[in-house]
C-alpha positions as MATLAB code, in Angstrom:
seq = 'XXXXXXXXXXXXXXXXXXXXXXXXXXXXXXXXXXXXXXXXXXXXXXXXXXXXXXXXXXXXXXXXXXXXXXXXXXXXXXXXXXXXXXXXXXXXXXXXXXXXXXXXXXXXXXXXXXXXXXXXXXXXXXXXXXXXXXXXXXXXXXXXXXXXXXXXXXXXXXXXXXXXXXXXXXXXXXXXXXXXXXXXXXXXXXXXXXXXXXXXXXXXXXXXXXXXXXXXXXXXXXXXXXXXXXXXXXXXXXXXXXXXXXXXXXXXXXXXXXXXXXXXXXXXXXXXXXXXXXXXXXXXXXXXXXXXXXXXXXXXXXXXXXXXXXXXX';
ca = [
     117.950  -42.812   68.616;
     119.717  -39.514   67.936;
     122.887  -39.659   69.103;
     123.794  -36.978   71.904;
     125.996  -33.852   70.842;
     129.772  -33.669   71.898;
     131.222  -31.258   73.934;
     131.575  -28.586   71.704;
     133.356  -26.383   74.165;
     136.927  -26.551   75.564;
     137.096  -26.566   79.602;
     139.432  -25.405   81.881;
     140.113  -26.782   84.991;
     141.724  -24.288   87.296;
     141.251  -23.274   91.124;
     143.683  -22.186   93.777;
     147.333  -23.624   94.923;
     146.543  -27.299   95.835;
     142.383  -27.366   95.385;
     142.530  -30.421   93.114;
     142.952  -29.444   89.588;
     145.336  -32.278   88.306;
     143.357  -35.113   89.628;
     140.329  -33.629   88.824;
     141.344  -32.586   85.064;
     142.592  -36.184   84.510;
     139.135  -37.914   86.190;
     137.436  -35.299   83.283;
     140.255  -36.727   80.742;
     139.133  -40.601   81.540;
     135.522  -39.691   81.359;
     135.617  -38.358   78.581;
     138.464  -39.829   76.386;
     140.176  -35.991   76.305;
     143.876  -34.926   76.785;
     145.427  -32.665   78.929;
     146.905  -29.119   78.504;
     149.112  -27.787   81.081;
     148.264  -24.032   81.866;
     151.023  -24.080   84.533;
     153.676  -21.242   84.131;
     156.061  -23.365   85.914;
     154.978  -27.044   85.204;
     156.148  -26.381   81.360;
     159.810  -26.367   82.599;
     161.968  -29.128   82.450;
     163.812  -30.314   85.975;
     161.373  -28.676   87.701;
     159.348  -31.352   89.412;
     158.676  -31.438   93.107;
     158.032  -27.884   93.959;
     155.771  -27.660   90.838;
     153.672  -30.630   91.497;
     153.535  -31.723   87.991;
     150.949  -34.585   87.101;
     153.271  -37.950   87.847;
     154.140  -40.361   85.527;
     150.989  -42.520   85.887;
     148.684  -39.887   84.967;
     150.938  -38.857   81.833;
     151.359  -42.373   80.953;
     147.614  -43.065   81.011;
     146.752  -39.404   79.603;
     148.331  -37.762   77.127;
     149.559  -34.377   78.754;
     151.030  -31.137   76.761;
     153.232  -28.089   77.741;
     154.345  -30.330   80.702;
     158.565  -30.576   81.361;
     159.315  -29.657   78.101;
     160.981  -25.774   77.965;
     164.509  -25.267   78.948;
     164.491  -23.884   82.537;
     166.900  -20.861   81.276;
     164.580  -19.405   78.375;
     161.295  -17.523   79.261;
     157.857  -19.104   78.504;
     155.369  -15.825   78.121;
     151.898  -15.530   77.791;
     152.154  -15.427   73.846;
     154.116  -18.650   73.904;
     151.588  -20.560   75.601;
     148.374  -19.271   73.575;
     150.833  -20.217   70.139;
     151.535  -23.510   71.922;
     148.271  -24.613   73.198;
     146.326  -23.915   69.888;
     148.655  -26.004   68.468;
     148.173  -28.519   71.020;
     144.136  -28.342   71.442;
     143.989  -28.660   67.235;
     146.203  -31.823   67.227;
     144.041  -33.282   70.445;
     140.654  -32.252   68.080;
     142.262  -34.284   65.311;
     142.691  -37.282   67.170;
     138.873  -37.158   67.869;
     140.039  -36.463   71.615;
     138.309  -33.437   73.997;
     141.247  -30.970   74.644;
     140.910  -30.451   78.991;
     143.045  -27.247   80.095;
     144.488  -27.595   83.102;
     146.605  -25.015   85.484;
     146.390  -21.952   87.846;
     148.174  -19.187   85.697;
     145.351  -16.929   85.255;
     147.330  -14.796   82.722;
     147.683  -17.439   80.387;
     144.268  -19.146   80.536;
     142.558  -15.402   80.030;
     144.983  -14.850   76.574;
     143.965  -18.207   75.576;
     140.432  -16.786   76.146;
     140.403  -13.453   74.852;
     143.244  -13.744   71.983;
     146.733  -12.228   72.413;
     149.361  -10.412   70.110;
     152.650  -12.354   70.716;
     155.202   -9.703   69.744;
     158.441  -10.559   70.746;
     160.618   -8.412   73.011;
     164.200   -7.343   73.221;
     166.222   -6.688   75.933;
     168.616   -4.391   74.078;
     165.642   -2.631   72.995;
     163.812   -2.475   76.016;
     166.790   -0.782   77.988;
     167.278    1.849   75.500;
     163.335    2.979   75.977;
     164.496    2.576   79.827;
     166.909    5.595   79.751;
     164.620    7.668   78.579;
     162.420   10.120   80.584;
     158.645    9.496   81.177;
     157.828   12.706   78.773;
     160.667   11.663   76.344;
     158.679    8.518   75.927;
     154.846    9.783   75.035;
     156.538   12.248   73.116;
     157.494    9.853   71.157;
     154.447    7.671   71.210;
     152.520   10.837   69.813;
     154.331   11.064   67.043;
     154.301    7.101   66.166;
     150.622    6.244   67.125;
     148.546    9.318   67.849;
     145.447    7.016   67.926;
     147.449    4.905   70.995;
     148.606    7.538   72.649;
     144.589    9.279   73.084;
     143.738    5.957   74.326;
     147.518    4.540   76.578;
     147.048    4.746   80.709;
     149.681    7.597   80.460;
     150.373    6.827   84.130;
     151.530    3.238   83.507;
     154.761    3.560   82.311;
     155.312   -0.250   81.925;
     152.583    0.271   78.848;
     154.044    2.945   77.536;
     157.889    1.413   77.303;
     156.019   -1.825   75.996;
     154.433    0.350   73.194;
     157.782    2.211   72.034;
     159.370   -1.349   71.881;
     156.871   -2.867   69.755;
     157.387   -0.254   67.360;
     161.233   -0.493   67.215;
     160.936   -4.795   67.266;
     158.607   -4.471   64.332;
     159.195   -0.599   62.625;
     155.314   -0.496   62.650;
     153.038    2.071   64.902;
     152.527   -0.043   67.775;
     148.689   -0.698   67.872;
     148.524   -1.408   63.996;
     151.032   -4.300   65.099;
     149.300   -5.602   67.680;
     146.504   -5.541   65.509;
     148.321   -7.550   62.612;
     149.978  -10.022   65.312;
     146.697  -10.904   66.820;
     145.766  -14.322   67.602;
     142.019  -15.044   68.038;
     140.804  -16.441   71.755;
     139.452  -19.731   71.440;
     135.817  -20.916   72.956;
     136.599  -21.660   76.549;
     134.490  -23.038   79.697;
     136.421  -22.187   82.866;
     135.410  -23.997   85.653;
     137.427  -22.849   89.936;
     137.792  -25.502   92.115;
     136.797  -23.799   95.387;
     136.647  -25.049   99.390;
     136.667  -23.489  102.368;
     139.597  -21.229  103.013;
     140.696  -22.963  106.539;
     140.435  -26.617  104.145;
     142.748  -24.794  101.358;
     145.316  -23.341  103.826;
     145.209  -26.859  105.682;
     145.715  -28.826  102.204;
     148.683  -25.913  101.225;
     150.331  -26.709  104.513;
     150.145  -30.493  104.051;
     151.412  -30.000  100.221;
     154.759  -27.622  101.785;
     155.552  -30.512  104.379;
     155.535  -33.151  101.540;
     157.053  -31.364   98.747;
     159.706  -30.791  101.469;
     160.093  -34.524  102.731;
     160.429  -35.402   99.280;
     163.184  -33.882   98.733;
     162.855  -30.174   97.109;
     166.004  -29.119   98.794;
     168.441  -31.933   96.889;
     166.127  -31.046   93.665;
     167.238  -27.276   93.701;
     171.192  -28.240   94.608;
     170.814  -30.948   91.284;
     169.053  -28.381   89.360;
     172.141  -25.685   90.128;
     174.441  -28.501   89.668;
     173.403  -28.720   86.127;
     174.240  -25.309   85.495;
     170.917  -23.663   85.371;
     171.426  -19.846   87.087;
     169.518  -18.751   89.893;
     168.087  -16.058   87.780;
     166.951  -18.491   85.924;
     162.944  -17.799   85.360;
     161.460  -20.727   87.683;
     163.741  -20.136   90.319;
     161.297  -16.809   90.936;
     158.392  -19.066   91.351;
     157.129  -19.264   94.749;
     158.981  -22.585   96.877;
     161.678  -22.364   94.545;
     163.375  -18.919   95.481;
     162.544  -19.747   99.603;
     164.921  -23.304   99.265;
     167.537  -20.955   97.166;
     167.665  -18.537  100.323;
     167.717  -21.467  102.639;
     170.941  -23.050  100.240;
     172.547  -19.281  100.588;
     172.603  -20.058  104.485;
     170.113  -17.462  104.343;
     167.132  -19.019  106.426;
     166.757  -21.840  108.236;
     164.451  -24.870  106.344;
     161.735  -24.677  108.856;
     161.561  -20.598  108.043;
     161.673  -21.556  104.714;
     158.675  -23.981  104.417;
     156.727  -21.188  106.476;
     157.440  -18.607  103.970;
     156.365  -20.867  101.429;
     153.138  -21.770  103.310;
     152.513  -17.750  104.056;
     153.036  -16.835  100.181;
     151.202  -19.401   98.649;
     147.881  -18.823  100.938;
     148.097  -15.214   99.614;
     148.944  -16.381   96.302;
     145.346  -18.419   96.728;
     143.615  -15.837   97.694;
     144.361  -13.935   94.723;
     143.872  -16.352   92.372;
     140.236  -16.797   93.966;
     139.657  -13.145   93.062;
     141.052  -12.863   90.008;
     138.478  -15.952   88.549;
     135.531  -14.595   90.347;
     135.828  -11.565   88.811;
     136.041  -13.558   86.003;
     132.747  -15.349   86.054;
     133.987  -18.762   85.898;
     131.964  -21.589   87.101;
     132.498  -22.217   90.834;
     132.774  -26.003   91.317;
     132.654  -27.186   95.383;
     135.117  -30.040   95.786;
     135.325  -29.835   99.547;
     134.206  -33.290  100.617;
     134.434  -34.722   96.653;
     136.320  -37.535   94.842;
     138.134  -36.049   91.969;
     135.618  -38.138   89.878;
     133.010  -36.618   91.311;
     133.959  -32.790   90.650;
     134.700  -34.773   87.436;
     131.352  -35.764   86.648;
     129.760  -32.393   87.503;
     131.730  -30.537   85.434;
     131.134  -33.107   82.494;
     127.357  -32.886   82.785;
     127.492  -28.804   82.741;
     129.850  -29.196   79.339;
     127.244  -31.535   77.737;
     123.935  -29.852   78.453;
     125.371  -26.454   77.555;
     127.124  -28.347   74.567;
     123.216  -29.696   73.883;
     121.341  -26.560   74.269;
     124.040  -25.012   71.835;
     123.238  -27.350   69.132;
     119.768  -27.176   69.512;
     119.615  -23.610   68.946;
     118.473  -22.216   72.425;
];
């Protein structure tokens, strides 16, 4: 008997603010002896635990997981950092004979992965000095650098214009022949959206708030602080995280903390549901399902479009 083809694609399981995706991307991991790649922007920073809802210890023991607790909560983990990272991370899980299973809700990151990125880094020092000057003191200079860029730049977005004129002084090159040299290839993704009803999702956020609260995200911010990491620090920005800081400042209450949380992660849902649809990813219905079960329809989409690939139709 011919054996069957393997999954020759890589899938990613993502979906809205508490829809799932963990259990479900580990049930897929089981089934089909794969590993796990965090596409969490938060989930890859160390200390970080509760209000990030990182996969516990029994998945992670059972499963190998990537990206997950690893960066130090005071450096910045872009977009070109993760693509570099997860590569890295899906080539090593390919080696091992293993299926590499993304995992997160960061849309930004799963779409470089996707479409390929050009991880130039930035400067600070560099970036303020393009900040003093004036909007026409800027694509003047552009013109002159990259005339090709500057036909083609939104002139009206100045963040793209600043982010040109510091690629050129980071790398002395005309900015789009960098980004050209820089650029990473996207790999072969399947992205599958956990979706259920939206009065289900706000229910299950709500549920998720109350718990992450009773288990103790307040004293996990205070030992967090205590350790020295800054409020500024880039986690602290992510949604749960700067409500508890307000509510340490004696600036809310708790309770008008958890509802801020609940308020901004429903919207936060709601855009993330947009932003994949848009997308075309596959729209998986979970409302009522086992994680296995989600599981096992996602699995039988990856092999019969993994079959008719090798087949030649």
């Amino acid at each position: 008997m011919k054996k069957p083809p393997g999954i020759s694609v890589i899938p990613v399981i993502t979906g809205s603010t508490a829809c799932g995706k963990t259990d479900t991307a580990f049930a897929l991991a089981v089934r089909t002896k794969g590993a796990i790649i965090n596409a969490d922007s938060q989930s890859v920073y160390k200390y970080f635990s509760i209000g990030t809802s990182k996969a516990p210890g029994f998945m992670r023991k059972k499963i190998k997981h990537y990206l997950v607790d690893f960066r130090d909560p005071e450096k910045q983990f872009s977009a070109g950092d993760f693509v570099i990272l997860a590569g890295r991370a899906a080539e090593k899980i390919k080696r091992f004979g293993k299926l590499p299973i993304i995992c997160g809700g960061t849309g930004l990151y799963i779409s470089a992965l996707q479409g390929g990125i050009s991880p130039i880094a930035s400067s600070a020092k560099i970036r303020a000095e393009v900040a003093g000057m004036t909007p026409a003191e800027q694509l003047k200079e552009l013109k002159k650098i990259d005339p090709a860029m500057y036909a083609s730049i939104d002139k009206k977005n100045p963040r793209r214009v600043s982010r040109a004129l510091e690629i050129h002084r980071v790398t002395g090159l005309p900015p789009g022949e960098a980004l050209a040299k820089n650029f990473i290839p996207g790999m072969d993704l399947k992205v599958f959206f956990l979706s259920m009803p939206r009065e289900e999702l706000y229910r299950r956020i709500d549920e998720r708030v109350d718990r992450m609260i009773a288990q103790g995200l307040v004293n996990e911010v205070k030992r967090i602080l205590k350790r020295g990491v800054r409020e500024n620090a880039p986690p602290f920005s992510a949604i749960g995280y700067k409500e508890i800081l307000e509510h340490i400042r004696g600036e809310i209450t708790l309770a008008e903390a958890a509802e801020k949380i609940k308020f901004r992660t429903h919207h936060l849902s709601r855009k993330q549901e947009i932003w994949w649809r848009k997308k075309g990813a596959v729209t998986i219905s979970v409302s009522g399902k086992k994680a296995a079960e989600a599981a096992a329809e996602i699995e039988k989409i990856l092999y019969n479009e993994s079959a008719i690939t090798a087949s030649g139709y």
